[in-house]
C-alpha positions in Angstrom: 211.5 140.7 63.4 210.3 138.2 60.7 213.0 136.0 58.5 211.0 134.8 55.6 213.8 134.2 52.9 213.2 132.7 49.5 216.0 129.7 48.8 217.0 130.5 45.5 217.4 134.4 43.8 215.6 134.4 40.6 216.8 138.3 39.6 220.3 139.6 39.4 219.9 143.2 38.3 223.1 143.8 38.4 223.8 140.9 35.8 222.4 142.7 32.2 223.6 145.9 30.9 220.2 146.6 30.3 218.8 145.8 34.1 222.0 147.5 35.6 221.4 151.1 34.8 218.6 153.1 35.9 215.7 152.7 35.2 216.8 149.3 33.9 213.4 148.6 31.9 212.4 145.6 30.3 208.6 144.2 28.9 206.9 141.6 30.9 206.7 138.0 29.4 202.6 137.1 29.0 201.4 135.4 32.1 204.2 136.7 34.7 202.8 139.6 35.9 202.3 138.4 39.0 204.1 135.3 40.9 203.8 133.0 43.8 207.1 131.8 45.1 208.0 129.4 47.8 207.6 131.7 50.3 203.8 132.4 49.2 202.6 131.3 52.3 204.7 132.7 55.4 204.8 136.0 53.0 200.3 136.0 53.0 200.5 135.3 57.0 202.2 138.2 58.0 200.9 140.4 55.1 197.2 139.3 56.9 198.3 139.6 60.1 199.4 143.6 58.9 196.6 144.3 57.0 194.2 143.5 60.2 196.4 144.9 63.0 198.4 147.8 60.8 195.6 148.5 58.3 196.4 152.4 58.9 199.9 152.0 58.0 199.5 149.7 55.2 196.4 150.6 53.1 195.0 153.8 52.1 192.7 155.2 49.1 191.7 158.2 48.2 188.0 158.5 46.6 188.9 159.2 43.5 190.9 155.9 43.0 188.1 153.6 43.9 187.3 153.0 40.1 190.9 152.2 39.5 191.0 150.0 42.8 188.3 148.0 41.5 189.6 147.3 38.2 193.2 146.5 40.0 191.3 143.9 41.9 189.8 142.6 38.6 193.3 142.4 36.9 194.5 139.9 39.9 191.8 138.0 39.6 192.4 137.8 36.6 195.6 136.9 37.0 195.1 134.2 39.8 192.7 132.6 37.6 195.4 131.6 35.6 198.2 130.7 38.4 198.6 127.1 40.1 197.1 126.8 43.4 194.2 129.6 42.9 190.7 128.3 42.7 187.8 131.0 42.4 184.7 130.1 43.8 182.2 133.0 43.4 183.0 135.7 45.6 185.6 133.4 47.4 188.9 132.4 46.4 191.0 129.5 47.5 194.6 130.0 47.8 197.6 128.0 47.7 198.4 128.1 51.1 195.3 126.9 52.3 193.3 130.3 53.2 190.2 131.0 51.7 190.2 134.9 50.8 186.4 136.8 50.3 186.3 139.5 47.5 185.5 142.7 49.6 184.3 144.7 46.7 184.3 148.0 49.1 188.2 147.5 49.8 189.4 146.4 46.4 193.4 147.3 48.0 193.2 145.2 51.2 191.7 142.1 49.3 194.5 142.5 46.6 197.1 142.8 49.3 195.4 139.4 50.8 195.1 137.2 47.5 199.1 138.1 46.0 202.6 138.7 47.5 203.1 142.0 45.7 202.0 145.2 47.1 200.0 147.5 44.6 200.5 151.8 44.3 197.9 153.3 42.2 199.5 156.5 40.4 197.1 159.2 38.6 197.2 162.2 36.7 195.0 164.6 38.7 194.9 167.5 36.2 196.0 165.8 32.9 194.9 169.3 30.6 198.3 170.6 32.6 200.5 168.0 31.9 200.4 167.0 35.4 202.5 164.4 37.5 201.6 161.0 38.7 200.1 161.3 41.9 200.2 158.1 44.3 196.2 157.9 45.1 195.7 154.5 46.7 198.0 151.8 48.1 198.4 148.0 49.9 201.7 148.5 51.3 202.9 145.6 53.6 206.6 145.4 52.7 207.9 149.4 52.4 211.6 149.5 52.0 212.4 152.3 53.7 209.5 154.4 53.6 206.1 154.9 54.3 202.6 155.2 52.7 201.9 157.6 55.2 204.3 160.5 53.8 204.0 159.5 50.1 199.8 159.2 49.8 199.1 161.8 47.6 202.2 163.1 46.4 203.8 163.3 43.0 206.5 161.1 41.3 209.1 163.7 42.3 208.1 164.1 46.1 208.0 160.5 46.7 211.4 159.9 44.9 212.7 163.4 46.9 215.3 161.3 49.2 216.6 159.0 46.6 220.3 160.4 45.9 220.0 158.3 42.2 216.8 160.1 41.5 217.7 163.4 39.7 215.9 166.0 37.6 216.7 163.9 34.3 215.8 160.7 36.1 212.7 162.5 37.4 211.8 163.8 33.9 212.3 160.4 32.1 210.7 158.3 34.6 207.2 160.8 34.1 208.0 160.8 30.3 208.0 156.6 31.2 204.5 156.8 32.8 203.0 158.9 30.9 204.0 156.4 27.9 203.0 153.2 29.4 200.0 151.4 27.5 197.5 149.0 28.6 198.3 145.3 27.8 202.0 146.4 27.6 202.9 146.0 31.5 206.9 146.6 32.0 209.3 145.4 34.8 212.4 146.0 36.7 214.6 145.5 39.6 216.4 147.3 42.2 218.9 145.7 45.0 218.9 147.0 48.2 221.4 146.1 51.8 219.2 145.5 55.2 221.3 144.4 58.7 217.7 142.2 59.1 215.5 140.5 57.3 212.1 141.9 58.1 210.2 142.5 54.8 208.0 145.3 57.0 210.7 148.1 56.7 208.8 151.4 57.4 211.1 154.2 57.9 210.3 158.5 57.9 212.0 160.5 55.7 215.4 162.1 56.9 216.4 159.4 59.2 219.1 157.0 58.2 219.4 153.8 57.3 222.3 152.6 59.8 224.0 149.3 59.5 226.6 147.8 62.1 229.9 147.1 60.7 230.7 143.9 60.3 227.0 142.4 61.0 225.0 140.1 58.8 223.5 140.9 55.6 220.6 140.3 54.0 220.0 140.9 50.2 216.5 142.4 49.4 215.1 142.2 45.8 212.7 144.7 44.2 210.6 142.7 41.3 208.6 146.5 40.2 206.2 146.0 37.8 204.4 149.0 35.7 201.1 148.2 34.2 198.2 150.7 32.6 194.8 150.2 33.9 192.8 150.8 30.6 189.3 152.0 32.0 190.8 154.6 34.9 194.1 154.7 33.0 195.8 154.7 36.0 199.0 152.9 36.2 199.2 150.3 38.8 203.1 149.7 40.3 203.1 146.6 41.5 206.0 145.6 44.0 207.2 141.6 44.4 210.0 141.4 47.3 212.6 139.0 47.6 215.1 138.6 50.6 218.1 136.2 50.9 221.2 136.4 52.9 223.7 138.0 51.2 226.0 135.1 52.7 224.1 133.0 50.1 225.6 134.2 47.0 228.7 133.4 45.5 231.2 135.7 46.5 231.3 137.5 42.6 227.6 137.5 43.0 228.0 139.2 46.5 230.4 141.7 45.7 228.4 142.8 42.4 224.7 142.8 44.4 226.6 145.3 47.4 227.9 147.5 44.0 224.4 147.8 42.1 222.9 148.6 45.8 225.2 151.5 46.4 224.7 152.4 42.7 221.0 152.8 43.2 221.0 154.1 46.2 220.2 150.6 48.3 223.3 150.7 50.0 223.0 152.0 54.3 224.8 153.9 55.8 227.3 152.4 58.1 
């Protein structure tokens, strides 16, 4: 088990009318589509330390999503051109914590997954004539809360969401009607809270099997940053996840009590 906690919570979900109801959407501000907080580097050492050892578990592509891969990888760079501490030098890029990171052009995911904090899903539309769903076709997945790419690669919206209790049919439909809407230069963002007896960002767990918690343990507070963005030449849409964790003994007690309430709400509350 890794403890890699940020020292300050920049999102309360739970805070905004607007943020505390599902889906709780709001437009990202220019420039903060991706971010590199104080944990950048212990967060980049394990994520390396997955990709090379767990690579299996943590990234997967389907052919089809290579073109969309690609022009992810494009839109971090991008990105990290722009951010403090990133210095691209050809086909190399510096980071801010020291490492020097080589653009593998034939695995777009891992490299993205190596350069940023936030792990990247690549939804599609596989038969778009039909109205089809969003299908997850390519992933870097180092901090899974609660799931794994595993049993999601190459479902739809509605199978991947299956096991969240908050996720009904009229969630299901507006969240496709959300996707389907989403256009390019006009990323969007939200936040969920979730309740973890440990710290660990790499939370893998199978479908079906609970989420136990020991009464009266420590708590640790885990924030979603989600971020929804249209890829203009696949027109994929690239969800982009940004984790936070911070004791839950941190916050104010008000702050505590409300965080626990928007978990349950959402479905981030254990069982136990």
């Amino acid at each position: 088990m890794r403890e890699i906690c940020q020292n300050t919570l920049p999102l309360r979900p739970w805070a905004e009318a607007h943020t505390a109801r599902l889906p709780g959407l709001s437009p990202v501000a220019p420039g903060d589509w991706l971010i590199a907080d104080e944990t950048y580097g212990a967060q980049m050492g394990y994520r390396e330390a997955l990709v090379r050892e767990r690579r299996g578990d943590v990234v997967r592509m389907a052919p089809e999503a290579r073109p969309a891969a690609g022009e992810l990888l494009q839109a971090v760079l991008a990105q990290t051109d722009l951010m403090d501490g990133f210095t691209r030098v050809g086909e190399a890029v510096n980071c801010p914590d020291g490492r020097v990171v080589m653009l593998d052009r034939d695995d777009p995911l891992g490299t993205c997954g190596r350069l940023v904090q936030e792990d990247f899903a690549l939804m599609q539309v596989r038969d778009p004539d039909r109205g089809g769903e969003h299908v997850l076709t390519g992933a870097v997945l180092c901090f899974p809360a609660s799931w794994t790419l595993a049993e999601k690669f190459l479902r739809p919206l509605t199978a991947i969401h299956g096991p969240v209790a908050a996720y009904d049919a009229n969630i299901a439909r507006r969240v496709q009607r959300l996707f389907d809407a989403i256009r390019p230069g006009a990323p969007i963002w939200r936040a969920n809270a979730l309740i973890y007896d440990d710290p660990d960002l790499h939370q893998p767990r199978p479908e079906g099997a609970p989420r136990q918690v020991a009464a009266g343990g420590p708590r640790w507070l885990r924030i979603e940053r989600q971020t929804l963005a249209r890829l203009p030449g696949a027109g994929a849409v690239a969800f982009s996840i940004h984790t936070y964790v911070l004791p839950l003994a941190a916050l104010a007690p008000a702050d505590r009590n409300a965080a626990i309430q928007h978990a349950a709400l959402s479905g981030g509350a254990p069982a136990g």
